[in-house]
C-alpha positions in Angstrom: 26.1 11.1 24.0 23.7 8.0 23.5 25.5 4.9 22.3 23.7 1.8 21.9 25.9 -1.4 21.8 24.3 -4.4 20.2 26.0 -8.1 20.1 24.1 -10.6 18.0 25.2 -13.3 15.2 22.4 -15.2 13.9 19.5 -13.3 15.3 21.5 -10.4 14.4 18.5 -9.7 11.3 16.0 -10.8 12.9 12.7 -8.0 12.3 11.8 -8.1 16.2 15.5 -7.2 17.4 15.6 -4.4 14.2 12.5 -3.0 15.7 13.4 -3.1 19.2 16.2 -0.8 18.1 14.6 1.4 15.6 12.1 1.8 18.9 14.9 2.5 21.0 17.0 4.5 19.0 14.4 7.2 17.4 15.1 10.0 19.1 17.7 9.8 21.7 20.3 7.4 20.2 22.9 9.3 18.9 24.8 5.7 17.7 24.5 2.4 17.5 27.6 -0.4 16.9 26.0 -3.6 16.0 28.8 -6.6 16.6 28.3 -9.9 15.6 30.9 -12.6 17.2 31.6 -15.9 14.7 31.3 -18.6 16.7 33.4 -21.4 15.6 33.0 -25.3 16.5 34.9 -26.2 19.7 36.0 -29.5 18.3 37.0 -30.6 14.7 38.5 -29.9 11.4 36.8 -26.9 10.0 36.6 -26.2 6.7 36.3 -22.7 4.6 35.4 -21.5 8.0 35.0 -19.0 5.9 31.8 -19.0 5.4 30.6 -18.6 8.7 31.9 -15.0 8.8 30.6 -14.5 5.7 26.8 -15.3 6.1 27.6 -12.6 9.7 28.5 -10.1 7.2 25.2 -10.5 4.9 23.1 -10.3 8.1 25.0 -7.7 9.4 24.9 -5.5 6.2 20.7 -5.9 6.4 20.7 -4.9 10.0 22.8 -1.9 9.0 20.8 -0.9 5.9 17.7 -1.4 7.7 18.6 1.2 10.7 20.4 4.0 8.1 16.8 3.6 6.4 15.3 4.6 9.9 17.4 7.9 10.2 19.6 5.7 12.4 23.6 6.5 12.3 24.7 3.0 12.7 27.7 0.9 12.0 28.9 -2.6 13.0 31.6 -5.5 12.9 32.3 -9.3 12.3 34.2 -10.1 15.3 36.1 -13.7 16.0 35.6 -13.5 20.2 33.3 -14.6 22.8 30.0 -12.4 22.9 31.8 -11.3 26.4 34.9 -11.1 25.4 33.8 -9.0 22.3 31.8 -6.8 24.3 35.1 -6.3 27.2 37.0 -5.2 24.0 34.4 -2.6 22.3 34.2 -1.4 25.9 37.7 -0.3 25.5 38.0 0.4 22.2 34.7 2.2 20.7 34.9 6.0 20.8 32.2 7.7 22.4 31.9 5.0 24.8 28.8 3.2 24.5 26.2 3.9 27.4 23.8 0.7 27.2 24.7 -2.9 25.8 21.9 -5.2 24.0 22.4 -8.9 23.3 20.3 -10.7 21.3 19.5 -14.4 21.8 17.6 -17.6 20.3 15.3 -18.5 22.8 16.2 -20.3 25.3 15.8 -24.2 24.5 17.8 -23.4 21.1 20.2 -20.7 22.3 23.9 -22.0 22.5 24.6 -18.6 24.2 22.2 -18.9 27.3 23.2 -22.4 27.7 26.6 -20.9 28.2 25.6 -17.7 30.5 26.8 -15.2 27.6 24.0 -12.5 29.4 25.6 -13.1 32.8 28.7 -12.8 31.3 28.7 -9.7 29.7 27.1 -7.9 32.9 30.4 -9.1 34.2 32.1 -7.0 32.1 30.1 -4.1 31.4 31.2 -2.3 34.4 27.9 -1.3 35.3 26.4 -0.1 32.1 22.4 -1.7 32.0 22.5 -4.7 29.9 18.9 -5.7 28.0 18.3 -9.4 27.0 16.4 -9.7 23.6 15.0 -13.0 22.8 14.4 -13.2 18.8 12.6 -16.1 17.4 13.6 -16.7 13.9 11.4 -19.6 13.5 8.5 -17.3 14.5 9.0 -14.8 12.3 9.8 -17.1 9.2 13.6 -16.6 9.8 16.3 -18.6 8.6 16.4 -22.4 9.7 19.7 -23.9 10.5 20.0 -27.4 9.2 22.6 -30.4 10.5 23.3 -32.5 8.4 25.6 -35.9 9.0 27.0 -37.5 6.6 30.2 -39.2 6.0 31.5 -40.8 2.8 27.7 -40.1 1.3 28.4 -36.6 1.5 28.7 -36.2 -2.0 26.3 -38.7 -3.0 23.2 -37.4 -5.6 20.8 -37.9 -3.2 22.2 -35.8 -0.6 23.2 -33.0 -2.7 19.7 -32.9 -3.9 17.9 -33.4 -0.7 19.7 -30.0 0.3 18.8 -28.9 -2.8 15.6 -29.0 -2.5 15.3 -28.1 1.3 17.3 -24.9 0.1 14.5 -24.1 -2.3 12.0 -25.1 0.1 12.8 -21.6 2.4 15.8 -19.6 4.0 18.1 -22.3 5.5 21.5 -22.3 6.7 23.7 -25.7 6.7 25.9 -27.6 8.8 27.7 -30.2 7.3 29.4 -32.8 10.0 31.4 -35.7 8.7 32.4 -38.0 11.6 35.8 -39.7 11.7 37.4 -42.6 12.7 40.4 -40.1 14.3 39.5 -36.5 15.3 42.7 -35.7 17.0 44.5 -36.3 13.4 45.9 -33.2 11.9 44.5 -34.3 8.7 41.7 -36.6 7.3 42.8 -36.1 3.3 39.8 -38.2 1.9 37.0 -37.0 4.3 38.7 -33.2 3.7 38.3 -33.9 0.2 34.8 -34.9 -0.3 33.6 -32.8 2.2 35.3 -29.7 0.2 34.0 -30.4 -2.8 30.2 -31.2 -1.6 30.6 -27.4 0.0 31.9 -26.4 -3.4 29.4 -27.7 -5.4 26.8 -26.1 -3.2 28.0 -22.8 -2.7 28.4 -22.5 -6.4 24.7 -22.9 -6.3 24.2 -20.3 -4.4 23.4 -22.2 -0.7 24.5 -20.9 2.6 26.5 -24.1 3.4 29.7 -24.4 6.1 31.3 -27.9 7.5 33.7 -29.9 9.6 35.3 -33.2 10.2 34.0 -34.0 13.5 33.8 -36.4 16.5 33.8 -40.4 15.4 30.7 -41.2 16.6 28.0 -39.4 15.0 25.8 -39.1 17.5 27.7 -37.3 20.1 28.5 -35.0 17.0 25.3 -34.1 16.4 24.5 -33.8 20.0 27.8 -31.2 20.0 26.4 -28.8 17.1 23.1 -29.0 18.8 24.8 -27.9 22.2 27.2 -25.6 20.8 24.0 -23.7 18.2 20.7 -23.4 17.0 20.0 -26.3 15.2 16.2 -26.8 13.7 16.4 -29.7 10.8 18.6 -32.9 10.9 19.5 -34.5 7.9 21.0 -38.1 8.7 22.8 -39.5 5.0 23.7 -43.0 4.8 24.2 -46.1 2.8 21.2 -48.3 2.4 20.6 -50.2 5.9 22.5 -53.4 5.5 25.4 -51.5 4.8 25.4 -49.0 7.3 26.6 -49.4 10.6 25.1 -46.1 12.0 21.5 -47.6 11.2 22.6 -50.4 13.1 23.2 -48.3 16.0 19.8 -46.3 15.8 21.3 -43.2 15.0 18.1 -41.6 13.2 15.7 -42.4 16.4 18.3 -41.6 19.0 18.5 -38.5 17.2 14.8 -37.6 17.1 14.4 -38.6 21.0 17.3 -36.8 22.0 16.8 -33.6 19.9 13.3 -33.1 19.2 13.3 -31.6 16.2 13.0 -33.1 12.6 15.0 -35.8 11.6 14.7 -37.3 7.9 17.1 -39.7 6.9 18.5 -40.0 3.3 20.1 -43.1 2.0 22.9 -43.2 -0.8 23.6 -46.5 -2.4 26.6 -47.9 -1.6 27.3 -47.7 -5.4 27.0 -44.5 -6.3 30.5 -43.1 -7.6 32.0 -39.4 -7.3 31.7 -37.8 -10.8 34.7 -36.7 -12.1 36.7 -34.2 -10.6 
């Protein structure tokens, strides 16, 4: 019996990998398990994490419908693992045992996964069975963009919110909020918690695919993480205006454009904007 077993998260929808497998599949594949491993920050406070697993179940659920419309018997999971260590596990779990593995990538100067061996990994453990590499550009095929966005105590400044807003309207995009800390080894941050809680409330409400974390103190090394540790297309820097903000006396929005190379827009919040009311 044929059983094709796919791991993917973001690229999971993507219409080159759902046609690799509809091409694959027609005919000879009696199955195919789609899994798509949550990958959560290494470091920091996350909150309504969530919401990561939730956006993997929307993509998953299109994957899914789009093979079924194919003639393709096909079902899949949200798994919190390692692509490799998910893959070890179906490997000993999924009945039939599946025959051939697929993993699905960004490519490679935005995937998190190559830069940490994921393919070699899961040839590791696959016990022989032929492993296929499929690179899926999402920016090529007018895929979802995954913005960053730093902010700290202007996170639920007007501008902000409507900068997002608007970028949201503008074409499918994910976000990342970050909010950077004076003490990231704290078990709690009740006032950063707070506002960043309720700026991913407000949001969500609205119907954007938004997710965040307290993070590292210095905000550029915590952009530089997400950008390590995902796909990251968009920045969106928020500060107060420049006399008041010690991360534009630090350079942060150039640092972050030579660093990163991709677009970096800065949005300033006056220093005397106030919350409205709870």
């Amino acid at each position: 019996m044929s059983h094709i077993l796919v791991v993917a998260n973001e690229t999971v929808a993507g219409p080159s990998l759902i046609e690799a497998l509809k091409r694959r599949a027609a005919g000879k594949a009696d199955l195919v398990t789609v899994l798509c491993p949550v990958s959560y920050p290494h470091e920091g406070y996350v909150v309504y994490e969530d919401t990561r697993r939730a956006a993997a179940g929307r993509r998953l659920d299109r994957t899914l419908a789009a093979l079924r419309e194919a003639g393709i018997k096909a079902h899949g999971l949200v798994v919190e693992a390692d692509p490799a260590d998910a893959v070890r596990d179906a490997l000993a779990m999924l009945d039939p045992k599946p025959t051939e593995i697929i993993v699905s990538t960004h490519p490679k100067e935005r995937s998190g996964w190559l830069r940490r061996k994921v393919i070699d990994r899961v040839r590791g453990v696959a016990h022989g069975l032929p492993v296929e590499h499929v690179v899926v550009d999402l920016k090529a095929e007018g895929g979802e963009s995954n913005v960053l966005v730093i902010a700290n105590e202007t996170v639920v400044g007007e501008p902000l919110l409507a900068k997002i807003r608007e970028r949201a309207a503008a074409g499918p995009a994910s976000f990342l909020i970050m909010s950077p800390q004076s003490d990231p080894t704290a078990g709690d941050h009740p006032e950063a918690e707070r506002r960043l809680k309720r700026a991913l409330s407000q949001l969500r409400g609205e119907g954007i695919d938004v997710h965040g974390q307290v993070a590292h103190p210095d905000p550029f090394s915590a952009a530089m993480e997400a950008v390590h540790d995902e796909r990251v297309d968009e920045i969106l820097v928020s500060t107060f205006e420049p006399l008041s903000s010690g991360w534009l006396r630090k350079d942060l929005v150039e640092r972050l454009r030579k660093e990163t190379g991709v677009p970096v827009e800065h949005v300033v919040v006056e220093r005397t904007f106030t919350e409205a009311p709870a």
